[in-house]
C-alpha positions as CSV (number, residue, x, y, z in Angstrom):
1,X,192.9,78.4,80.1
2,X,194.1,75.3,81.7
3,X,191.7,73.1,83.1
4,X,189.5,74.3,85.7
5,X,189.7,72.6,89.3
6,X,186.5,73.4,91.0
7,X,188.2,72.6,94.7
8,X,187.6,76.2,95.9
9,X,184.3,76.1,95.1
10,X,184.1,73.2,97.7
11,X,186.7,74.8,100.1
12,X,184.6,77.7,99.8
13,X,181.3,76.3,100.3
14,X,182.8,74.2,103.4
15,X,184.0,77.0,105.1
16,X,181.4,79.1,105.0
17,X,178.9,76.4,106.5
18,X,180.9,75.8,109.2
19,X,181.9,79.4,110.0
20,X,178.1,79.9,110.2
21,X,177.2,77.1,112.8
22,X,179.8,79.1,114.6
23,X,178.8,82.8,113.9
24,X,175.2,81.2,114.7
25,X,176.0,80.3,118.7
26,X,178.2,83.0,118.9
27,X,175.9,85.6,117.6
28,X,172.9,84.7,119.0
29,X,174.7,84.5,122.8
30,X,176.4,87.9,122.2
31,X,172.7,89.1,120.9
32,X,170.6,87.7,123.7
33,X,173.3,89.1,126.1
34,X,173.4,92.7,124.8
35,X,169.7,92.8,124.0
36,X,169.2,92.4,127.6
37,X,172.1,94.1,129.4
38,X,171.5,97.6,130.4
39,X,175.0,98.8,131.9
40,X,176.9,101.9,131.2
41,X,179.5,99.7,128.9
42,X,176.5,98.7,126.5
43,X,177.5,101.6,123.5
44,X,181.1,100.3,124.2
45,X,180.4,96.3,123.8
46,X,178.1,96.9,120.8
47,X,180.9,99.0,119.2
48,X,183.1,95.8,119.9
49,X,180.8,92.9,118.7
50,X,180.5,95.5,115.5
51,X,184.0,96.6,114.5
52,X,184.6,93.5,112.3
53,X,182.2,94.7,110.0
54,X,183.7,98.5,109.2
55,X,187.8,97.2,109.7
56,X,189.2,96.8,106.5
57,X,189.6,92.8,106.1
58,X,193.5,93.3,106.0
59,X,194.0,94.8,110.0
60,X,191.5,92.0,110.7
61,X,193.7,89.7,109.3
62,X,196.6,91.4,110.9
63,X,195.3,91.2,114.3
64,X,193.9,87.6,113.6
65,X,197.7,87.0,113.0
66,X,198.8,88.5,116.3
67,X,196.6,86.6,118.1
68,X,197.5,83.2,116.6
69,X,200.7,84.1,115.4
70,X,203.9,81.9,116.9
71,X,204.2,84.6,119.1
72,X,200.3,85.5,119.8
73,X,199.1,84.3,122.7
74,X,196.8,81.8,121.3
75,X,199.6,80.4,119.2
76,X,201.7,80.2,121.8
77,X,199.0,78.0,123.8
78,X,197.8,76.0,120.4
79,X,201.9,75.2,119.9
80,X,202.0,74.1,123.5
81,X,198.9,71.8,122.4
82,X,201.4,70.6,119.3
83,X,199.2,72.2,116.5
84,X,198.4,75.8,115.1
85,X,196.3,77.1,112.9
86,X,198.2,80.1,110.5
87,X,198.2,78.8,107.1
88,X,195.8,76.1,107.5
89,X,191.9,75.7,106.5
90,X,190.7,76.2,109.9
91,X,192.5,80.2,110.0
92,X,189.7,80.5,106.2
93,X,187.2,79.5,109.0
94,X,188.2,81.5,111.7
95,X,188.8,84.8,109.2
96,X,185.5,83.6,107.4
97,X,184.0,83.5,111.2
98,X,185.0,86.7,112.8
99,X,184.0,89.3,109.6
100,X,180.5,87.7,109.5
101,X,180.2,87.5,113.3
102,X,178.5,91.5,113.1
103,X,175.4,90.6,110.6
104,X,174.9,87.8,112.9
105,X,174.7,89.5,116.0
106,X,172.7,92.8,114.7
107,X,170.3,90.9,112.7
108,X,169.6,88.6,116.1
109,X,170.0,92.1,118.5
110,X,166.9,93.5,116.1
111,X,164.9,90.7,116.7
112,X,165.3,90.0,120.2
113,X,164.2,93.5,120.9
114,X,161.5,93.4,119.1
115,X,159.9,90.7,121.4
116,X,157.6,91.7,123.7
117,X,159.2,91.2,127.4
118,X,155.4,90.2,129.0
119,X,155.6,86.9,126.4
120,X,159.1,86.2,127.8
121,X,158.2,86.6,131.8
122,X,155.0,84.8,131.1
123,X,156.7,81.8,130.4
124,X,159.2,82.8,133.5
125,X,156.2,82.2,135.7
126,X,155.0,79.2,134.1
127,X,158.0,77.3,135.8
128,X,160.3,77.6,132.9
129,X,163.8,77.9,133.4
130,X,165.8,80.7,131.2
131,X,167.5,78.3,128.8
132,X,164.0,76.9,128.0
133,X,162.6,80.4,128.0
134,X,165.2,81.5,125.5
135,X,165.2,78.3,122.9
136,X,160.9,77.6,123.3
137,X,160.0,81.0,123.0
138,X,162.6,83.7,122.3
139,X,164.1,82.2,119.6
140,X,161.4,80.8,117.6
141,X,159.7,84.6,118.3
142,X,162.8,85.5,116.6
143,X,163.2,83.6,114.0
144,X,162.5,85.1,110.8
145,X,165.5,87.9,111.9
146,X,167.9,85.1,113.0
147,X,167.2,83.2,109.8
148,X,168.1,86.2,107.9
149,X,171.3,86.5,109.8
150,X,172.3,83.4,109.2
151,X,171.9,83.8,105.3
152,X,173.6,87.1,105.5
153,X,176.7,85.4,107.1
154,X,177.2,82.8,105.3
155,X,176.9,84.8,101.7
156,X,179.6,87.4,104.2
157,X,181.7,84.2,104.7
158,X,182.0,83.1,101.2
159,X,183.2,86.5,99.8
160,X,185.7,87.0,102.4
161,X,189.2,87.5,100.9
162,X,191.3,89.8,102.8
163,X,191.5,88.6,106.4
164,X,191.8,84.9,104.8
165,X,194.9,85.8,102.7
166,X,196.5,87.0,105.4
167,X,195.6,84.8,108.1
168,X,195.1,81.1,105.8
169,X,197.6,82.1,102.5
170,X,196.6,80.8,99.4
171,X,197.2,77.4,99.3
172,X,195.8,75.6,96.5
173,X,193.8,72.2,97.4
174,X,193.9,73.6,101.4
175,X,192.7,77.0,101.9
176,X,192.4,78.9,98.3
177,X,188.8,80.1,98.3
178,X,186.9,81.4,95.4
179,X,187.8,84.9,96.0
180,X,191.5,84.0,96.2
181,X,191.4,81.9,93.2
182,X,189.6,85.3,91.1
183,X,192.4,87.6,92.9
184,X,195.3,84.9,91.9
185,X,193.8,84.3,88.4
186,X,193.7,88.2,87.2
187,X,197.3,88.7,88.9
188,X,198.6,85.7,86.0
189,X,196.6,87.2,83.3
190,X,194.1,84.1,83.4
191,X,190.9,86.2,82.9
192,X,189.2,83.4,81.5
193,X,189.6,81.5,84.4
194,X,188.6,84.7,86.5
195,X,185.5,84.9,84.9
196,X,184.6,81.5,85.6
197,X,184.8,81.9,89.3
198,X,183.3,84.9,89.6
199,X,180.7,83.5,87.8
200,X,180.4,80.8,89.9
201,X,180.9,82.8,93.0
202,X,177.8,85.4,91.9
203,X,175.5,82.3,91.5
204,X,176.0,80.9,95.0
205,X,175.4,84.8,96.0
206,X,172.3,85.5,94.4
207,X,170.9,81.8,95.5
208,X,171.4,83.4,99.1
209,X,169.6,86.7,98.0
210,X,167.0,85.0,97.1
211,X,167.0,82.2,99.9
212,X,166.4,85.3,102.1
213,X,163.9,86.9,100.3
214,X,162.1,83.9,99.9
215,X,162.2,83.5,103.2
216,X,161.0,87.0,104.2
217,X,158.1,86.5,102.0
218,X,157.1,83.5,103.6
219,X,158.1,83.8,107.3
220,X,154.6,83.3,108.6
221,X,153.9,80.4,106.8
222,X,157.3,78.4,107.6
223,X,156.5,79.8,111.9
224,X,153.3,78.6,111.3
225,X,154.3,74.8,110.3
């Protein structure tokens, strides 16, 4: 085994905290949104926000490549703007983004509706306005489930592999992640090298198990400080 270059662990690690400040916003908008939106499209939208999670990575990927594609429409716009993003780190993010998007927005949906609505209104008629209402009270109300979904994302976005291949390649130094290194490794007979990164990859995973159960087990004592 030649030597080992440890830059997917870094590409990897980098990707997956930024798809997460973005899964974050976008989960906990789509979350607070649904949670509180009782029209006759609700089953629909939730089916929508949820789909990323039971496609198979590689139609994600595919319609990730429509849509940003040199012929998608947002590659059409982004090559108006002189850039894309197809084959580039940014498409690991946005892949990385879009299959961990669902834990974020059920895990946040749970919690929101677990509030009670009284606590909510209370601070309505205390003068304060709904973006103060939502990050003073509903969200810290919330926060052992969003917590959760944010650890749940970001251990999503560091295995994904499919939708990334497609979407970002595997360009080593640029966008090869850990999984593609493991995939790329056992297709050259490199098992060695394999093991190493899976190794490395199952370490990172369980430090996020046990982030989250750590957390769960101490929730009230974190809320309380």
């Amino acid at each position: 085994m030649a030597e080992l270059d440890f830059v997917p662990v870094w590409i990897s690690l980098k990707t997956a905290s930024v798809s997460t400040v973005f899964t974050f916003f976008a989960g906990l908008a789509a979350a607070r949104w649904l949670a509180y939106y009782h029209g006759r499209a609700k089953g629909l939208i939730d089916g929508i926000f949820t789909l990323p999670l039971v496609l198979p990575p590689t139609v994600l990927g595919f319609a990730l490549l429509l849509l940003f594609g040199k012929h998608g429409p947002l590659g059409k716009l982004l090559l108006k703007m002189g850039t894309t993003v197809i084959f580039s780190w940014w498409a690991t993010v946005i892949a990385a983004t879009v299959v961990a998007f669902p834990l974020m927005y059920q895990t946040a949906r749970g919690a929101f509706e677990q509030i009670e609505p009284n606590i909510e209104r209370a601070a309505r008629t205390l003068g304060a306005s709904e973006w103060t209402t939502f990050w003073r009270v509903t969200v810290p109300l919330a926060w052992p489930g969003i917590m959760a979904g944010i650890i749940l994302s970001f251990a999503r976005s560091l295995g994904e592999f499919g939708a990334t291949l497609m979407i970002a390649g595997n360009i080593p130094g640029k966008t090869q992640t850990i999984p593609l290194a493991i995939y790329f490794a056992v297709a050259a007979g490199d098992n060695a090298r394999a093991l190493v990164w899976v190794a490395v990859i199952l370490v990172i995973s369980l430090t996020s198990i046990f982030l989250l159960n750590y957390w769960k087990r101490n929730a009230h004592v974190f809320m309380n400080h």
